[in-house]
N, C-alpha and C positions, 0 to 999 in steps of 0.2 A: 552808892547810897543816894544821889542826887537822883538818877534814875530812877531808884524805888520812893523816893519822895514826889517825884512827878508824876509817876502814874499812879503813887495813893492819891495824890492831890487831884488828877483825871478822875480817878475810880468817885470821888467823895462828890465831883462836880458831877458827873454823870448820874449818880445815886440822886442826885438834889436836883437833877431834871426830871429824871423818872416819877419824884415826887410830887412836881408840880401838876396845877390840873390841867393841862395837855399834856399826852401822849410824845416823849420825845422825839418820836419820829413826824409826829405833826409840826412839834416847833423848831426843829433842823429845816421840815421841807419846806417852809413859810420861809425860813430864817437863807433858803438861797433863792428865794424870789429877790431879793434887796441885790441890785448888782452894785460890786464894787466899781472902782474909777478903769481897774483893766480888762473889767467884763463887761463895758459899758455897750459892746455890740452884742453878747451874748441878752443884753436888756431888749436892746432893740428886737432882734430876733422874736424873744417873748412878746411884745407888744406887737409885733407884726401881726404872730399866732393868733393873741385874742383878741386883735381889731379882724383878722379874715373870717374869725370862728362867729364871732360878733354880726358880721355885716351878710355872711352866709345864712344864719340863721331869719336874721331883718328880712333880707330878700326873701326867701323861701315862704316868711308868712305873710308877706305883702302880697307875693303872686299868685300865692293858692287864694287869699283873701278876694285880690281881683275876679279872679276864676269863677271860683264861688259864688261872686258876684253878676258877674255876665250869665253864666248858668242861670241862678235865679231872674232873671229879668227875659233870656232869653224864653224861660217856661213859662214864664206868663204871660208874654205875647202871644207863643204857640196853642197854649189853651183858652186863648181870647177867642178862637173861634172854631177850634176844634172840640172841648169839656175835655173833663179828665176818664169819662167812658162812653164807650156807645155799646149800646143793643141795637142790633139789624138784621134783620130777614136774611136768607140762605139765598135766597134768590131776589136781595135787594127789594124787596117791599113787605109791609107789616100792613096787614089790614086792620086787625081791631087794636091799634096802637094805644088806644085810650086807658082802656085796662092793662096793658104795658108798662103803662108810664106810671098808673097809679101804683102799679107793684114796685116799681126801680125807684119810685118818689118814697115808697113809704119805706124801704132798706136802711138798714140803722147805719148811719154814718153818710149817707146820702143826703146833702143840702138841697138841691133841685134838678128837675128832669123835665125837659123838653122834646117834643117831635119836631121833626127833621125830614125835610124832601133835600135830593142832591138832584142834579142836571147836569149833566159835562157838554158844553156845546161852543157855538162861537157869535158873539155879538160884532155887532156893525154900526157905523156909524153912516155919514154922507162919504167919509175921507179917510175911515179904517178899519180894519176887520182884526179883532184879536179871539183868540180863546178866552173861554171863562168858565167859573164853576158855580152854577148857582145853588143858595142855600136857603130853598124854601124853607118858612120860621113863622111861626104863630110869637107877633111881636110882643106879647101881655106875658107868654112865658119864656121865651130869649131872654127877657132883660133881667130875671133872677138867674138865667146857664153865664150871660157875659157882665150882666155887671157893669164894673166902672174900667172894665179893661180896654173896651172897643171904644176911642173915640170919635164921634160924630162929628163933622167939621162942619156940615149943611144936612140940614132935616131932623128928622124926628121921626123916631121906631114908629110912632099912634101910624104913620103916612103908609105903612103897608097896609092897607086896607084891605079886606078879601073883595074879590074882583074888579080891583083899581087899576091890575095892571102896573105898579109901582115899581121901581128896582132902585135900590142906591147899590152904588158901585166903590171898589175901594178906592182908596185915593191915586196911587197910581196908574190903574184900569182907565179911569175918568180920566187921567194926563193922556196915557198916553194914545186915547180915545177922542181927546179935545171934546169930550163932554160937557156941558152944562145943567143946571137946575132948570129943569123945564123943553128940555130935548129929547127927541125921540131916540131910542134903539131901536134896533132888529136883533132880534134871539131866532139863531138857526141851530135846531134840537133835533139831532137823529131819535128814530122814532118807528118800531118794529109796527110795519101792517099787518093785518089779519095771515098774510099769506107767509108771514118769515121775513120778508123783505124791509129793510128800512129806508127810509124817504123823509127828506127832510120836511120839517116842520117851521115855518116863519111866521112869529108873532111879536109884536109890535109893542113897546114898555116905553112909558114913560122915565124919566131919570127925578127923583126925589130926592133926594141926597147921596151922598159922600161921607166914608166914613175911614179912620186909619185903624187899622190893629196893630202896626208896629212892625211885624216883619214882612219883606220884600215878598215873600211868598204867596202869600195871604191879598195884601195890598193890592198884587199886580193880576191878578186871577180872578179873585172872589167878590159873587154879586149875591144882594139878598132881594128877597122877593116876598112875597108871602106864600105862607103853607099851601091854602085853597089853588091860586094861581100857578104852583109849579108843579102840582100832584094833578094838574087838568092838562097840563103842558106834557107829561108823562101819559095821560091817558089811565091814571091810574086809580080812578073809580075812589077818593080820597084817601086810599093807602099813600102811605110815607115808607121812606128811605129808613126811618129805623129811631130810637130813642138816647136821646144825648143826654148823661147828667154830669154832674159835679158835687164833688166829695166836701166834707166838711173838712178835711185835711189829707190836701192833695197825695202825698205820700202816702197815705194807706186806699190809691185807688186801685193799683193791682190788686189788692188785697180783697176788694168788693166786687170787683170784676171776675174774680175766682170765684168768692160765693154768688153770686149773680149766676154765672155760667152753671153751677151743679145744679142749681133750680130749674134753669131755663128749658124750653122743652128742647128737642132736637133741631129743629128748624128753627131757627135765632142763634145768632154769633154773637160774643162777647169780645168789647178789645178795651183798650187803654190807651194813655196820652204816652207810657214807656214803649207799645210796642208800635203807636201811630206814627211816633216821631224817633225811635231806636237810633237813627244815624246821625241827626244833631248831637244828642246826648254822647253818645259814643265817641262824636270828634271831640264834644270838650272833654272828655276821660282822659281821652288820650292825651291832650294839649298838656291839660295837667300833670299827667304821668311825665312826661318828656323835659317840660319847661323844670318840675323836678328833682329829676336825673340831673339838668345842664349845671341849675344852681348849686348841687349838692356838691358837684366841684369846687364850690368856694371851699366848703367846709372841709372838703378832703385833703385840698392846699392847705388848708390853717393846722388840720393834723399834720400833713408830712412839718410842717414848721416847728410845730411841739415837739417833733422826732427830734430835728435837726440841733433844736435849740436844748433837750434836755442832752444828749449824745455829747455838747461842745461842753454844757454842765461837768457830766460825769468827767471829761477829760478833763476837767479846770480843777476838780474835787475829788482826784484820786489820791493824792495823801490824805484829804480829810476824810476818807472813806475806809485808808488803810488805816487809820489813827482810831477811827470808831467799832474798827475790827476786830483790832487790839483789844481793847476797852471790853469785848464781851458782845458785841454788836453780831446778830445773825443775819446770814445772808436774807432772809424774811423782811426783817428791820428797815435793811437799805434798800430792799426793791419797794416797800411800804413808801421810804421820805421821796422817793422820786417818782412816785406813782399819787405822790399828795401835791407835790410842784407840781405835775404836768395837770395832775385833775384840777387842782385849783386855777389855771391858766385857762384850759377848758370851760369848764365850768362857768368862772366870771365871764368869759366869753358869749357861752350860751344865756346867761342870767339879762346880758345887755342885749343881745340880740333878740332875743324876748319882748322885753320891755320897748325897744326902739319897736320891733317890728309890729308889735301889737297898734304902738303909739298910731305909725304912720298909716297902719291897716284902716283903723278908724277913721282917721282926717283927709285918708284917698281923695274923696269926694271934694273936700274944700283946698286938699294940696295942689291939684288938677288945674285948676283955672289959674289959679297963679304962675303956677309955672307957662301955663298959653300965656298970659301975658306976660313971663319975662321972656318968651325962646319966642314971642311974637306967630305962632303958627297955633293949628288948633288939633288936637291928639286925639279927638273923635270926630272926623266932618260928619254931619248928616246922609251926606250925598254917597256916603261910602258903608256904613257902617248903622245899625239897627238902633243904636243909642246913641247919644251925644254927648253924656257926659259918663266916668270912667266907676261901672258902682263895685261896692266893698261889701262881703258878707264876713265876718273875723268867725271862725268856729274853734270851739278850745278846744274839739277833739283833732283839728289839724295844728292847732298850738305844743300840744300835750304831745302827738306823734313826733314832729319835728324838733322838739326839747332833747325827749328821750332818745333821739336817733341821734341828735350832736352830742348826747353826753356819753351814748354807746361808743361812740367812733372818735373824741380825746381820750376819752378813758383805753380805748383798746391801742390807741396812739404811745400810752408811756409805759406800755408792758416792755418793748423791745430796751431802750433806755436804761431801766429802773435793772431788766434782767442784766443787761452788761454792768450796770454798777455793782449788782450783787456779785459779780464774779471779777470783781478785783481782788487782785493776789497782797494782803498784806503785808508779807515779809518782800515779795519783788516792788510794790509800791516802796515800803519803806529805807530799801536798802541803796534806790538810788534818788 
C-alpha cells in the first residue's frame, strides 16, 4: 500500500511538472546544472567546459578579426601604386592611349583611369647602383589613381614637370641610395636598336622628392618620373605602357576587368589587383585557414569536457534516471534533459565567447599599446613589419560562422552522454 501510495504520489508530482510552462525535461536538465556538495567536481568540470568553449570562441574571433585586419591594410598599400586594374598593349605599348582611357574612365563603376609608362632598369648614384622600376605618370591624373594612399615625405606630384627630368624615389630606394633632394641619378635603361640589339641607355634625373607607399616592395624599387620623360627614355614615340584605373568599390574590380576584357579589342590585356598580387592574398588565406584549424582545438577540448563531465552526470544520476523511467519517462525524454544540460553548457559558452570576442575584436587597436607598455617591448616594430600598429576589421559573417560551428560541435558533444543515459536499465538500476 505504501508503495502504491508513493508512486501515486510520484505519478501526481510528475503530472504537475508536465503541467508547468516548461517542458519537464527542460526543468530536470537545468535542475542537474546546480551541483550538489558531493558533485562539487563534477561543477568544476562544467565550468572548465564553458570557460574553454567561451575562450575558444573569444580567440577564433579576435584572430580572424586581426587577419581581416592586416588583409585590408595590406591591399591598400598594394593598390597605392599598382590601381585595382590595368589595360595594356600585347606587346607593352598602347599608342592612341587617350581614347583608351576615356573609354576605361567612362565604364560604370569606374572612379578614375590614368596612363602609365613602366621602365625596368638600374639607377646609380656616386656610392650605389640598385635596380629600379620606373612609373612614368601624368601627375594632374595619378593623384585621382593614388589618392591619399602614397605619402610624400619631400616634394610635391606639380615637380614632375614634362621634360624636367625629375624622379622622386621611394623611401627606401633613396636610403639605401643615400640619396638627397637636389642630387643627381643615373638611369641605365636597356633599350632595343634599330638592328634587334639592346645597348644601354644613360640619362641623367634629378631627385625631387621621396615618397612611402607602405609596403617593402614598392618602397624599395619604385621611382616616378613623368609620362613625357619615360615614354622618350623608351624611345616610344609617346605611347605608354598601358591604362591604370580604380573602381569605386574595389571588390567588384574583377568584375569590370571582365566586362572591360569582352569589349577590348584583341590586342589589349586586361588584369586585376586579385591576379597582380594572387600570392600575397593567398598566404593570408592561408594564415587564416591554419591559425583556425589551431584555435578550433580550444573548442574541441571544451567538447570532449562536456563529454566527460555529462558521462560523470549520468553515473551520478542513474537511479534518478531509473526512478523517471518508472514514472513513464521514454527513453526520448532522457536523451532530450541531457542533451539540454550539455547544450545549455555549450551554448552559454559560446553566448560569452561572442560577446568577449566581439568586445576585444573592437578595442584591438586601443588594447595593443597598453599591453607594450605593460610587457615593455613593442608587437609591431616598424623595422620589421609593414604596419605599426595591430588593425581589426570584426565581420558578422565570421562571427555568425564561428557561432554556428561551436554550437554544431557542443551540441553534437551531448548525443553520446544523453544516448547512454537513455539506455539505463530500470529495474537493474533499481534493484541494486
Amino acid at each position: 500500500m505504501r508503495r502504491r501510495a508513493f508512486s501515486g504520489l510520484l505519478s501526481n508530482e510528475y503530472g504537475l511538472m508536465r503541467a508547468m510552462s516548461h517542458p519537464v525535461e527542460f526543468f530536470v536538465g537545468l535542475r542537474y546544472l546546480r551541483a550538489k556538495r558531493k558533485t562539487r567536481f563534477v561543477s568544476f568540470i562544467t565550468f572548465i567546459s564553458l570557460a574553454g568553449v567561451a575562450l575558444g570562441v573569444a580567440a577564433l574571433i579576435v584572430i580572424l578579426s586581426v587577419m581581416n585586419g592586416f588583409e585590408g591594410e595590406l591591399r591598400q598599400r598594394l593598390l597605392s601604386m599598382t590601381a585595382h586594374g590595368v589595360v595594356s598593349g600585347a606587346d607593352g605599348r598602347v599608342a592612341d592611349w587617350r581614347e583608351l582611357r576615356q573609354r576605361v574612365a567612362g565604364h560604370p563603376g569606374v572612379a578614375a583611369a590614368a596612363p602609365f609608362v613602366q621602365v625596368e632598369g638600374m639607377i646609380r648614384t656616386d656610392r650605389e647602383l640598385r635596380a629600379v622600376m620606373i612609373h612614368g605618370i601624368d601627375p594632374q591624373l595619378e593623384s585621382q589613381i593614388a589618392g591619399d594612399t602614397v605619402h610624400f615625405l619631400e616634394g610635391r606630384l606639380e615637380a614632375l614637370a614634362p621634360g624636367s627630368k625629375a624622379i622622386f624615389l621611394g623611401r627606401i630606394l633613396a636610403l639605401s641610395l643615400g640619396a638627397r633632394i637636389g642630387d643627381g641619378v643615373t638611369l641605365l635603361i636597356p633599350r632595343a636598336s634599330e638592328d634587334g640589339t639592346l645597348e644601354p641607355l644613360l640619362e641623367r634625373f634629378v631627385v625631387r622628392g621621396v615618397f612611402e607607399a607602405g609596403v617593402q616592395d614598392h618602397d624599395a624599387i619604385l621611382a616616378l618620373t613623368n609620362l613625357e620623360d619615360a615614354s622618350r627614355l623608351l624611345s616610344a614615340d609617346g605611347a605608354v605602357s598601358g591604362v591604370r584605373f580604380v573602381a569605386q568599390d574595389v571588390m567588384a574590380a574583377p568584375r569590370i576587368s571582365g566586362e572591360i576584357r569582352a569589349l577590348a579589342p584583341a590586342d589589349l590585356q586586361v588584369s586585376d589587383w586579385t591576379i597582380e598580387n594572387a600570392s600575397y592574398f593567398r598566404a593570408i588565406k592561408l594564415e587564416k585557414m591554419m591559425m583556425s584549424l589551431i584555435l578550433s582545438l580550444i573548442i574541441g577540448v571544451a567538447a570532449f569536457n562536456i563529454v566527460a563531465s555529462l558521462v560523470m552526470v549520468v553515473t551520478d544520476k542513474t537511479n534518478d534516471i531509473a526512478i523517471l523511467r518508472t514514472l513513464g519517462m521514454s527513453p526520448r525524454n532522457v536523451v532530450r534533459i541531457f542533451f539540454i544540460q550539455g547544450a545549455a553548457i555549450g551554448w552559454l559558452g559560446v553566448f560569452v565567447g561572442v560577446l568577449l570576442g566581439v568586445l576585444l575584436a573592437v578595442n584591438v587597436p586601443a588594447i595593443a599599446p597598453v599591453l607594450e607598455r605593460l610587457l615593455g617591448f613593442q608587437i609591431m616594430p616598424g623595422d620589421v613589419y609593414y604596419v605599426t600598429r595591430i588593425p581589426s576589421v570584426l565581420e558578422a559573417r565570421d562571427v555568425a560562422i564561428i557561432a554556428l560551428a561551436a554550437f554544431l560541435l557542443t551540441s553534437v558533444a551531448t548525443l553520446y552522454p544523453a544516448r547512454r543515459a537513455a539506455l539505463v536499465n530500470p529495474a537493474a538500476a533499481l534493484r541494486y
